[in-house]
MARNUGU-692309 format. One record per residue: residue in three letters; x, y, z of N, C-alpha, C, O in turn; chain. Coordinates in steps of 0.02 Angstrom, whole numbers. Layout:
N
- code, nX, nY, nZ, caX, caY, caZ, cX, cY, cZ, oX, oY, oZ, unit
- Ala, X, Y, Z, X, Y, Z, X, Y, Z, X, Y, Z, A
...
end
This chain:
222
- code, nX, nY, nZ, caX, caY, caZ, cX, cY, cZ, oX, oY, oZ, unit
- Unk, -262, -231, 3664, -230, -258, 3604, -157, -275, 3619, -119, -229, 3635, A
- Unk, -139, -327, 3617, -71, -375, 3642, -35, -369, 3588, -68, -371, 3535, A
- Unk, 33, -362, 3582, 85, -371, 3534, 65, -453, 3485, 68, -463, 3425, A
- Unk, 46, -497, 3540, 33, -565, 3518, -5, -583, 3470, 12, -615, 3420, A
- Unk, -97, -548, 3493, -133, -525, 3446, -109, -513, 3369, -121, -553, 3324, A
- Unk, -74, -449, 3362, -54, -425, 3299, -35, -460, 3267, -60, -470, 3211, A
- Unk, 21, -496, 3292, 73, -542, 3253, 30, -617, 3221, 40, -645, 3167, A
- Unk, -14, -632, 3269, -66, -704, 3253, -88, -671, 3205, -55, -686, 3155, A
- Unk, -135, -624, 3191, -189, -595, 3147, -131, -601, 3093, -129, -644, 3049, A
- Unk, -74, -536, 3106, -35, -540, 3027, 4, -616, 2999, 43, -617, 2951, A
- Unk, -10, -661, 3029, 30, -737, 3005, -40, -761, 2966, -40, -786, 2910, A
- Unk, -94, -752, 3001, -170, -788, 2977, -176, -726, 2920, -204, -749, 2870, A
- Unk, -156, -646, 2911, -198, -639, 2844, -151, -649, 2769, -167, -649, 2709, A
- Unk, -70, -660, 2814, -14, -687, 2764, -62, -770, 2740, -66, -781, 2680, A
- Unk, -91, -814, 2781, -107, -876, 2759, -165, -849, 2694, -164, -870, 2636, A
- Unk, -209, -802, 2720, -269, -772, 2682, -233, -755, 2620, -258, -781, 2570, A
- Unk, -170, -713, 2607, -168, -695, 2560, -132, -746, 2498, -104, -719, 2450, A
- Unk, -136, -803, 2504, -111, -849, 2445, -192, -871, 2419, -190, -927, 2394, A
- Unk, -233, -854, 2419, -304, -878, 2394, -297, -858, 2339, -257, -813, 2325, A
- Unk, -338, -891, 2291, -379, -881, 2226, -374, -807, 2218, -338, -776, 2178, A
- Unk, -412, -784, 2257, -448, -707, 2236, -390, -667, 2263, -392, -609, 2241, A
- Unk, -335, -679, 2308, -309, -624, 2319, -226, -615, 2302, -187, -569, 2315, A
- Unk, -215, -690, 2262, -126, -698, 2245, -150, -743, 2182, -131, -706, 2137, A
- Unk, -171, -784, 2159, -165, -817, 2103, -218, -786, 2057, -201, -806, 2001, A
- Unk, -275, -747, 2048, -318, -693, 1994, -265, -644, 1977, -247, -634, 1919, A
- Unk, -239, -612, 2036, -185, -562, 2004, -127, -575, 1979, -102, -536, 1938, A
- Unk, -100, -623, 1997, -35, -680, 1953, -38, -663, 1868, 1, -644, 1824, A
- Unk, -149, -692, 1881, -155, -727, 1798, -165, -629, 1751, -161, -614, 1692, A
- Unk, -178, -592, 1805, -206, -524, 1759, -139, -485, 1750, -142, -431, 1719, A
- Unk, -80, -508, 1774, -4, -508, 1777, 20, -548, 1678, 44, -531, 1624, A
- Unk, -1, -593, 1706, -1, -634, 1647, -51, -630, 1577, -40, -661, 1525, A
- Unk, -88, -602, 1585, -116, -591, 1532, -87, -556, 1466, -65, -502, 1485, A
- Unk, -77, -564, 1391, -49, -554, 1358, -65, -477, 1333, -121, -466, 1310, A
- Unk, -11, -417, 1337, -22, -357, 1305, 21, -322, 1349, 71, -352, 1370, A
- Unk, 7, -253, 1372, 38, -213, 1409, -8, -221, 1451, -65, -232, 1432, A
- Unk, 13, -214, 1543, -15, -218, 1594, -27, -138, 1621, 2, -84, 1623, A
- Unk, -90, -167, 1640, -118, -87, 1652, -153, -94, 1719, -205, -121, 1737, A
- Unk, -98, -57, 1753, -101, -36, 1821, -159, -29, 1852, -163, -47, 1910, A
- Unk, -229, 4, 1810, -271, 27, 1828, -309, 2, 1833, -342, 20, 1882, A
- Unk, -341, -63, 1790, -356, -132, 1790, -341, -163, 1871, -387, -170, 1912, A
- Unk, -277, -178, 1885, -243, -216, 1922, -266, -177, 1991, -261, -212, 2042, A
- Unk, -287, -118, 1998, -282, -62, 2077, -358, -82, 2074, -377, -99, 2130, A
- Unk, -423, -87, 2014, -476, -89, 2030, -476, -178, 2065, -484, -194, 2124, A
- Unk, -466, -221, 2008, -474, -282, 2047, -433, -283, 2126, -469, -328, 2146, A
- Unk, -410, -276, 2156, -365, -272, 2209, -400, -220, 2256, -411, -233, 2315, A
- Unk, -415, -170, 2232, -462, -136, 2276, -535, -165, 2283, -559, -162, 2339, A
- Unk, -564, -186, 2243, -638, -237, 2267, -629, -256, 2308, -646, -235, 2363, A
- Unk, -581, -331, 2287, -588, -368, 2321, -550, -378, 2417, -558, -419, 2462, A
- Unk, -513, -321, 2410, -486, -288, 2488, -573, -251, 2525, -597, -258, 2581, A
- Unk, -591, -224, 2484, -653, -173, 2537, -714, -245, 2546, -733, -261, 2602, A
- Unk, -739, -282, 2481, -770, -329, 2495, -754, -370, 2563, -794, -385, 2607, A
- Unk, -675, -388, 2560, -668, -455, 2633, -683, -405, 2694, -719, -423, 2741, A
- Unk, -653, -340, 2688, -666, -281, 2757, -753, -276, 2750, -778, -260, 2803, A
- Unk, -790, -285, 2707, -866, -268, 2725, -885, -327, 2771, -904, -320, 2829, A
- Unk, -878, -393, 2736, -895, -446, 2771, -853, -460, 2822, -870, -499, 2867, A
- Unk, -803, -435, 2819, -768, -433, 2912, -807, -404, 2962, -810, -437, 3014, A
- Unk, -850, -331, 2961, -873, -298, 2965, -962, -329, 3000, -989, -326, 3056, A
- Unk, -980, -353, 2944, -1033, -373, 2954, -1035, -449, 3009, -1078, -472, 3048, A
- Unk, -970, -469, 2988, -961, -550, 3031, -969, -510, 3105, -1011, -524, 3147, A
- Unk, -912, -453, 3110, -885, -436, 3191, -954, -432, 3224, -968, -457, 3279, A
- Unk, -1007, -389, 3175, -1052, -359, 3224, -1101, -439, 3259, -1116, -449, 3318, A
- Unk, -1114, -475, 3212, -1110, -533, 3215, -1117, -571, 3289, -1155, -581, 3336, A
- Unk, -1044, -586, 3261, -1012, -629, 3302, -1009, -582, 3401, -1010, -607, 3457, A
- Unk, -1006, -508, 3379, -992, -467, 3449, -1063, -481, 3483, -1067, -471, 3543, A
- Unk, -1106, -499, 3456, -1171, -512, 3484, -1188, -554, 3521, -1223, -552, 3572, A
- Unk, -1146, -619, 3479, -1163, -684, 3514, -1118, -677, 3562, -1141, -687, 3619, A
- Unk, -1056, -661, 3560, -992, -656, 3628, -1014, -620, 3675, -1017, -643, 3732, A
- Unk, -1030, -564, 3663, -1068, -527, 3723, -1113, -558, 3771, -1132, -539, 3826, A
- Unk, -1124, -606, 3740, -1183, -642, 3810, -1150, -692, 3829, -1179, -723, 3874, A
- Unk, -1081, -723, 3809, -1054, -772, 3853, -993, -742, 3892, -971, -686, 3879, A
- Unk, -969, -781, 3936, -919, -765, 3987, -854, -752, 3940, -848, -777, 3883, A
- Unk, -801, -705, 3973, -735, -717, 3919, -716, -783, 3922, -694, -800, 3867, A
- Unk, -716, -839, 3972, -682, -918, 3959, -711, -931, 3893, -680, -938, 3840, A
- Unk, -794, -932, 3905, -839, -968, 3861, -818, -962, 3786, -816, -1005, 3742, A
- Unk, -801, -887, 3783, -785, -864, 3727, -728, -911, 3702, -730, -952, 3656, A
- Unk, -668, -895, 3750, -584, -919, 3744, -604, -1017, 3725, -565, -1061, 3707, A
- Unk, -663, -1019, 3735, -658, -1105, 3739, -696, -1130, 3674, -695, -1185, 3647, A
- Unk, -740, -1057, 3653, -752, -1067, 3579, -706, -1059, 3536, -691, -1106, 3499, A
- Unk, -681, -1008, 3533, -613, -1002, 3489, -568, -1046, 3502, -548, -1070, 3449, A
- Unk, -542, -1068, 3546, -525, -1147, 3556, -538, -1215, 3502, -497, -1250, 3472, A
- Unk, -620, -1216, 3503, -653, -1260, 3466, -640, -1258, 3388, -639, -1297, 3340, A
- Unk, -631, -1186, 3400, -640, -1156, 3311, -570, -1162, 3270, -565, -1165, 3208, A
- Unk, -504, -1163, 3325, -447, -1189, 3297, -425, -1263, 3269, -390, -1281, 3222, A
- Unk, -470, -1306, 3332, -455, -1376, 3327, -499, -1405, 3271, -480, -1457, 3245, A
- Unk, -564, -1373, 3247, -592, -1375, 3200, -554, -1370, 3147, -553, -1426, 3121, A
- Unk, -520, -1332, 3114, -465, -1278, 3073, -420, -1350, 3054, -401, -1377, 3002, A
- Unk, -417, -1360, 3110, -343, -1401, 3129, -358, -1480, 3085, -328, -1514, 3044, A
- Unk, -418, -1483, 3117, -448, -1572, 3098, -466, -1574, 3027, -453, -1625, 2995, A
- Unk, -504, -1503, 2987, -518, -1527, 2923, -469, -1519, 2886, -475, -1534, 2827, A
- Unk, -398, -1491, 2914, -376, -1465, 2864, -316, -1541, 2815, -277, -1533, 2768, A
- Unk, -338, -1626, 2864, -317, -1667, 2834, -372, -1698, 2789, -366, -1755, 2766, A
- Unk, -413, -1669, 2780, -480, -1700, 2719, -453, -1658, 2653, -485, -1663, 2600, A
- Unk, -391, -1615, 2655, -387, -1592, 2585, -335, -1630, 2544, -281, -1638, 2572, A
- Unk, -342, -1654, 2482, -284, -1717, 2467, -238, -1675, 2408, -257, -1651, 2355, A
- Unk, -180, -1677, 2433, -111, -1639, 2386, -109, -1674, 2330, -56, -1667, 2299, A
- Unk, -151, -1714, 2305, -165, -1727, 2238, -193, -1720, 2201, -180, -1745, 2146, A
- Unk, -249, -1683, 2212, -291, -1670, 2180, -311, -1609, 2171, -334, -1571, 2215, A
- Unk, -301, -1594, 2097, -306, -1525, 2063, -336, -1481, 2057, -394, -1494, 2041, A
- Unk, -322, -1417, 2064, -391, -1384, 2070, -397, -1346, 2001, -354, -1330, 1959, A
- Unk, -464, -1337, 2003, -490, -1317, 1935, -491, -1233, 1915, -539, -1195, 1923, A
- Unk, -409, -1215, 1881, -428, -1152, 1877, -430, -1110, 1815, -411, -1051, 1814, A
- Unk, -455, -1146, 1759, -450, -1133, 1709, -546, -1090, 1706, -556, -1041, 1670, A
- Unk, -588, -1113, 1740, -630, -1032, 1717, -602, -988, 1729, -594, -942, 1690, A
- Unk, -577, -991, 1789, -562, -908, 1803, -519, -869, 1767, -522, -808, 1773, A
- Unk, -461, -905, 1714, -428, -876, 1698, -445, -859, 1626, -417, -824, 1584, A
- Unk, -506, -898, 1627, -552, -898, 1550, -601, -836, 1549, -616, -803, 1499, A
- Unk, -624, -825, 1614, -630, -764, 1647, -607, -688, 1627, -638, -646, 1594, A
- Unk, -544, -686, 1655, -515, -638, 1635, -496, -618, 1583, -495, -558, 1569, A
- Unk, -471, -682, 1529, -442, -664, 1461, -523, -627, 1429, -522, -593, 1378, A
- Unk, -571, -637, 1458, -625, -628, 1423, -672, -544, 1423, -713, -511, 1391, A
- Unk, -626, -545, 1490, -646, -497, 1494, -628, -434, 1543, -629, -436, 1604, A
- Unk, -609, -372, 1498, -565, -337, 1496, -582, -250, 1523, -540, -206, 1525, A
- Unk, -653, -243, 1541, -664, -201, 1571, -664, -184, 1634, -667, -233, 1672, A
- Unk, -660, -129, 1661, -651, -114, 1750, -731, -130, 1775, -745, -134, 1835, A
- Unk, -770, -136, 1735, -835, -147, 1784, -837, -243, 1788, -857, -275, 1836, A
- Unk, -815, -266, 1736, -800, -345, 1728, -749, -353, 1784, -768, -378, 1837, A
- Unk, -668, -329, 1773, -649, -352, 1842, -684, -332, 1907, -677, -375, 1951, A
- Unk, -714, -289, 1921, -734, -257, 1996, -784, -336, 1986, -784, -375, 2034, A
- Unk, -820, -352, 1930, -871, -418, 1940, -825, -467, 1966, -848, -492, 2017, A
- Unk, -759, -494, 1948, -749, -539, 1935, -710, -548, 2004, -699, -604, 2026, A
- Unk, -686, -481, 2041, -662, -473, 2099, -712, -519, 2150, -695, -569, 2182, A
- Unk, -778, -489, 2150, -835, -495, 2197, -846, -562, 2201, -863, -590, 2253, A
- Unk, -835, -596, 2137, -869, -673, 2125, -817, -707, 2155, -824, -759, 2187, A
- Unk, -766, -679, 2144, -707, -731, 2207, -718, -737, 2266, -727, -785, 2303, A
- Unk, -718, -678, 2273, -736, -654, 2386, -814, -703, 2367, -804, -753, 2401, A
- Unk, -859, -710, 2345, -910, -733, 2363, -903, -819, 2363, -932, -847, 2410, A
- Unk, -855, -874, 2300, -841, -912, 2309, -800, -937, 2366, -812, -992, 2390, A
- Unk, -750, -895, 2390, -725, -904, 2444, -745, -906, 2514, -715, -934, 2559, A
- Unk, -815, -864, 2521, -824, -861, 2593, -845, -935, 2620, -855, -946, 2679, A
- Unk, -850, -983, 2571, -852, -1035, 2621, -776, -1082, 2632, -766, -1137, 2657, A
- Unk, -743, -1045, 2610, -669, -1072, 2636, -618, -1009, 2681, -562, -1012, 2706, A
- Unk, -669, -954, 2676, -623, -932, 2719, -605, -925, 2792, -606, -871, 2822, A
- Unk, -590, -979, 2817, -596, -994, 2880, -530, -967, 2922, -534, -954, 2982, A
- Unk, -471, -960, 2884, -421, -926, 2936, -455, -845, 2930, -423, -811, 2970, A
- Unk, -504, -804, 2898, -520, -757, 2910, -579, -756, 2977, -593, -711, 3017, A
- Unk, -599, -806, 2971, -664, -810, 3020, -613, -827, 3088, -627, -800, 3142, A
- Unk, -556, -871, 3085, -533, -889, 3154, -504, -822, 3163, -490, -820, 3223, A
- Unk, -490, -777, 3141, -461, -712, 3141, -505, -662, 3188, -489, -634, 3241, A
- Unk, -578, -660, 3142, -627, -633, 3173, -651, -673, 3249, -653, -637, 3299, A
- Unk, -657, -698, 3251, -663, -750, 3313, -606, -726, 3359, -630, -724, 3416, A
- Unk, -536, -706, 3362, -496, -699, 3403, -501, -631, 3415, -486, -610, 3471, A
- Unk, -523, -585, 3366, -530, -507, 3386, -607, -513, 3414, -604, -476, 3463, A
- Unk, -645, -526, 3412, -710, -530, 3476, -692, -565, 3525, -720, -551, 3578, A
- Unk, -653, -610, 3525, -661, -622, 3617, -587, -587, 3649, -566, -591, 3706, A
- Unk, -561, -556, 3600, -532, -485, 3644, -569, -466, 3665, -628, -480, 3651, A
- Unk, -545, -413, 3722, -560, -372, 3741, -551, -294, 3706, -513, -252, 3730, A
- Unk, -584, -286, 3658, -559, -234, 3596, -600, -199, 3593, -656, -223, 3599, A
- Unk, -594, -106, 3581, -658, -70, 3556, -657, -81, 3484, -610, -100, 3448, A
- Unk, -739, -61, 3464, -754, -33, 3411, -679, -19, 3362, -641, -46, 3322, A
- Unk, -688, 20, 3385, -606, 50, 3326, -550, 11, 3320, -516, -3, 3270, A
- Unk, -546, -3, 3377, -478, -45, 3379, -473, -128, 3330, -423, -158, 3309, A
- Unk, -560, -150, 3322, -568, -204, 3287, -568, -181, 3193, -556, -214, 3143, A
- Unk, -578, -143, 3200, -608, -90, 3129, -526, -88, 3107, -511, -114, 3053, A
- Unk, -487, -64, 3138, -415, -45, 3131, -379, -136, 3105, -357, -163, 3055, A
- Unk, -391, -151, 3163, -352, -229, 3150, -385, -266, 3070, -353, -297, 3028, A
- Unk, -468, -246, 3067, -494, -265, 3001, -472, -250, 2954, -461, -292, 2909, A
- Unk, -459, -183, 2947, -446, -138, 2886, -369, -170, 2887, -356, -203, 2836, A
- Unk, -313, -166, 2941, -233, -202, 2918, -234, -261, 2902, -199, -275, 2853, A
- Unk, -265, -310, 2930, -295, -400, 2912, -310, -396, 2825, -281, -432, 2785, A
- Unk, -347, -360, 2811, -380, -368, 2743, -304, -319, 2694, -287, -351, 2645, A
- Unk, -270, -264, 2703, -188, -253, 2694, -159, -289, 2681, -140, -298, 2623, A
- Unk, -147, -324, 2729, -73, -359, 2739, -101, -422, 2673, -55, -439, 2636, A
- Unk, -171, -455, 2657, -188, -495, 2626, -158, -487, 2546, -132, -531, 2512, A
- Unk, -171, -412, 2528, -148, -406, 2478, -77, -392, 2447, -66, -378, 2389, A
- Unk, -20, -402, 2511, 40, -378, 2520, 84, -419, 2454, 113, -393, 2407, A
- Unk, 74, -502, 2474, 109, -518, 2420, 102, -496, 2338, 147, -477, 2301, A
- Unk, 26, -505, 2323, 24, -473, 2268, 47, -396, 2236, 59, -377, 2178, A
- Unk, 47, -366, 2292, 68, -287, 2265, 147, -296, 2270, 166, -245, 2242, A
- Unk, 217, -339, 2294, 265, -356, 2289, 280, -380, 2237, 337, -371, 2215, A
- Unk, 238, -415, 2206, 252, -466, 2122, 236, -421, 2065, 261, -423, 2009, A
- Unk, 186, -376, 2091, 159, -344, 2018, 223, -276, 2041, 227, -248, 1987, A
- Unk, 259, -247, 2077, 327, -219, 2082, 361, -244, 2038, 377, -210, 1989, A
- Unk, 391, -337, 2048, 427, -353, 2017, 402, -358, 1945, 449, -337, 1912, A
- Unk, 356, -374, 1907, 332, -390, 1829, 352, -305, 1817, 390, -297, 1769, A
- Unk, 338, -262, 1843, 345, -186, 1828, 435, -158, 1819, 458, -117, 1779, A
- Unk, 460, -187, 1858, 536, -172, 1862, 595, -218, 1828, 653, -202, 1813, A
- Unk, 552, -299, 1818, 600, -338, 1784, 562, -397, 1774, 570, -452, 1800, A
- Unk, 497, -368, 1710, 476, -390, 1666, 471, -491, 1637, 433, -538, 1638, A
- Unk, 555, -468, 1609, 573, -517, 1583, 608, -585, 1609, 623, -638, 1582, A
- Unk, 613, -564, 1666, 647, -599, 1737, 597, -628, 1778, 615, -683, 1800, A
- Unk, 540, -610, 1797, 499, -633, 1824, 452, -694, 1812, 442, -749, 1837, A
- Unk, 420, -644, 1746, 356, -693, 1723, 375, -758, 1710, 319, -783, 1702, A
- Unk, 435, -823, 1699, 418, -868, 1696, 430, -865, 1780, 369, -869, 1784, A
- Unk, 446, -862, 1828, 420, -875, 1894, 359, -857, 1908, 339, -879, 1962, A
- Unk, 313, -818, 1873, 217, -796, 1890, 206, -879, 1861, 186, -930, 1890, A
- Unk, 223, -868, 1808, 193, -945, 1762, 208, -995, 1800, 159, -1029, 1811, A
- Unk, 281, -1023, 1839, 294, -1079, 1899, 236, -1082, 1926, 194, -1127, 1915, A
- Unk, 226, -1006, 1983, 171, -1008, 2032, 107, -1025, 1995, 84, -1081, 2005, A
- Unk, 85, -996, 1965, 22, -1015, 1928, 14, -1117, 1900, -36, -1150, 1913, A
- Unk, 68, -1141, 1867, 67, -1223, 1855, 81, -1232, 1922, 36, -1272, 1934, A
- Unk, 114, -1224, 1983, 84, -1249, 2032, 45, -1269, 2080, 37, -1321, 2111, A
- Unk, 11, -1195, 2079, -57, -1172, 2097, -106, -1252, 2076, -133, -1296, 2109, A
- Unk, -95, -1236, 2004, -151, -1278, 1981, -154, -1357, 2003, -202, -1393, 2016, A
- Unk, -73, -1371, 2002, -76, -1439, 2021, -90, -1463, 2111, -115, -1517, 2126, A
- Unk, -70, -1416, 2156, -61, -1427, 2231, -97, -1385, 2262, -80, -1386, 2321, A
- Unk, -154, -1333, 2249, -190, -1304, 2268, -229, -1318, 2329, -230, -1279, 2377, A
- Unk, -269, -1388, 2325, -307, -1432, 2357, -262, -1437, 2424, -272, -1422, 2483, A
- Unk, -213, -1462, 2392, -157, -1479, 2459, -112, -1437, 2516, -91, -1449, 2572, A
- Unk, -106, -1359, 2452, -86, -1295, 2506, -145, -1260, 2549, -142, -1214, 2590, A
- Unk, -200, -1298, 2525, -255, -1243, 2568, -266, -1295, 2629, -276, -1272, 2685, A
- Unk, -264, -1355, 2622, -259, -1387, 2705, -204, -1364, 2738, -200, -1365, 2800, A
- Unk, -149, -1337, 2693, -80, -1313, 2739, -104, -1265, 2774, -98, -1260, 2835, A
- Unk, -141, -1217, 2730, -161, -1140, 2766, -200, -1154, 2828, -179, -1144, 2885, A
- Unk, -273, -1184, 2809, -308, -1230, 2880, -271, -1246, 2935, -274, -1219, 2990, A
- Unk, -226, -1308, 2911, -205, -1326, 2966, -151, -1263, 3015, -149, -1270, 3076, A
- Unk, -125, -1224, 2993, -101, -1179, 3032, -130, -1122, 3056, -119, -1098, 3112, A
- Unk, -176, -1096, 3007, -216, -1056, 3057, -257, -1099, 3134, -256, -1080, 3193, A
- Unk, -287, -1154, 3106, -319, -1183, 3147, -258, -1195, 3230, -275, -1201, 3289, A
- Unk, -193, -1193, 3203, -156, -1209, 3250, -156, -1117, 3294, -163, -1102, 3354, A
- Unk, -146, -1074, 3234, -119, -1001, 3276, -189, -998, 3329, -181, -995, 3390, A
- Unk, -261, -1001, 3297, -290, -996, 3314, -314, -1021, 3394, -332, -983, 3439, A
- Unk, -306, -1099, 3398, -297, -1136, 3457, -224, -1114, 3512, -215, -1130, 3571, A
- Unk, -190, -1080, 3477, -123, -1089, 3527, -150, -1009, 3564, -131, -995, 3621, A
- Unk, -192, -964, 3526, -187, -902, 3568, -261, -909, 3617, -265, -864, 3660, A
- Unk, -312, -954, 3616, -376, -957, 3659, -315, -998, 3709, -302, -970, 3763, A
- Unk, -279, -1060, 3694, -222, -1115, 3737, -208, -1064, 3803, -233, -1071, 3858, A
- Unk, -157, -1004, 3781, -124, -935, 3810, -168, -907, 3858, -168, -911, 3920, A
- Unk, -198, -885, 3827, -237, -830, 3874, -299, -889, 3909, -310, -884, 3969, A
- Unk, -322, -920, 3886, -354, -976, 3964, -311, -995, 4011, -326, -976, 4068, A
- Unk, -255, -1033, 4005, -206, -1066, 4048, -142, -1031, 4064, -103, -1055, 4105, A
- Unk, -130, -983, 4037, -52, -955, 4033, -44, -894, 4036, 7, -864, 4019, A
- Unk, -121, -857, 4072, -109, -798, 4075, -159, -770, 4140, -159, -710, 4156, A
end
């Protein structure tokens, strides 16, 4: 496990953590009108952290299967592929066009129990897994390490952390200065809605880049 490693993974699960399910749901349950209740806010946030670590989990064993039978290049030249992939779709997303987030937030106002959010947690991570590709280029760079068992489990469990970092920083601030904040939740949230489309090719295109620059490294530069 390389210093380099760490630092790629924690830039790709900082990209992970501006998603739907893991910075803009908790924005809107921030925003929701009444007194905010912590406990609410630790269940949704805890789902949806153990959910992305299950399916990390289940991807590694996965993915350690298929790597195991190719050479480390082979590997380094898939993960290669899997950045420039990253890289290429991430100009098919158009910064104009809006994304639609008014169920979800129709969602929440609706509904106000801890077994509803733990639902409403799950239904994100499940809409998302087909966009979550800086998590998969993530997983992809910890199998063609050279990594044990634990050591991938460890990087999973901090990857899926660090995801939820910004949000547990904002719901600090709504907690400490209330009245100061929330029209900046509300900014992020009307922006969200309008440039969404267009920040998630941002996220693509840079994971797709971290991703390609560390198979780049260790094939040719190391």
């Amino acid at each position: 496990m390389t210093l380099g490693l760490v630092a790629a993974l924690a830039g790709l699960a900082l990209l992970d953590s501006t998603s739907i399910g893991t910075l803009f749901i908790p924005i809107w349950l921030m925003l929701t009108p009444g007194r905010l209740k912590l406990g609410r806010f630790g269940v949704y946030l805890g789902t949806i952290t153990v959910f992305y670590f299950g399916v990390g989990v289940l991807i590694v064993l996965g993915a350690s299967q298929v790597i195991g039978h190719l050479d480390s290049r082979i590997a380094l030249w898939v993960q290669l592929v899997i950045g420039v992939f990253l890289f290429a779709i991430s100009f098919r997303f158009d910064s104009k066009k809006q994304t639609n987030t008014g169920k979800w937030q129709q969602r929440i106002n609706a509904n106000g129990s801890v077994a509803a959010l733990a639902g409403i947690a799950v239904l994100a991570g499940v809409v998302e897994l087909a966009t979550m590709l800086p998590y998969l280029g993530a997983i992809g760079m910890m199998s063609a390490a050279d990594l044990s068992a634990p050591q991938i489990g460890l990087l999973l469990a901090g990857y899926c952390l660090v995801m939820i970092v910004p949000a547990v920083v904002l719901l600090g601030g709504r907690l400490a200065l209330r009245a100061k904040i929330e029209p900046l939740l509300s900014r992020i949230s009307t922006w969200f809605a309008e440039k969404g489309a267009g920040m998630t090719g941002w996220i693509l295109g840079i994971a797709g880049f971290l991703v390609a620059r560390d198979a780049i490294a260790r094939l040719f530069l190391m």
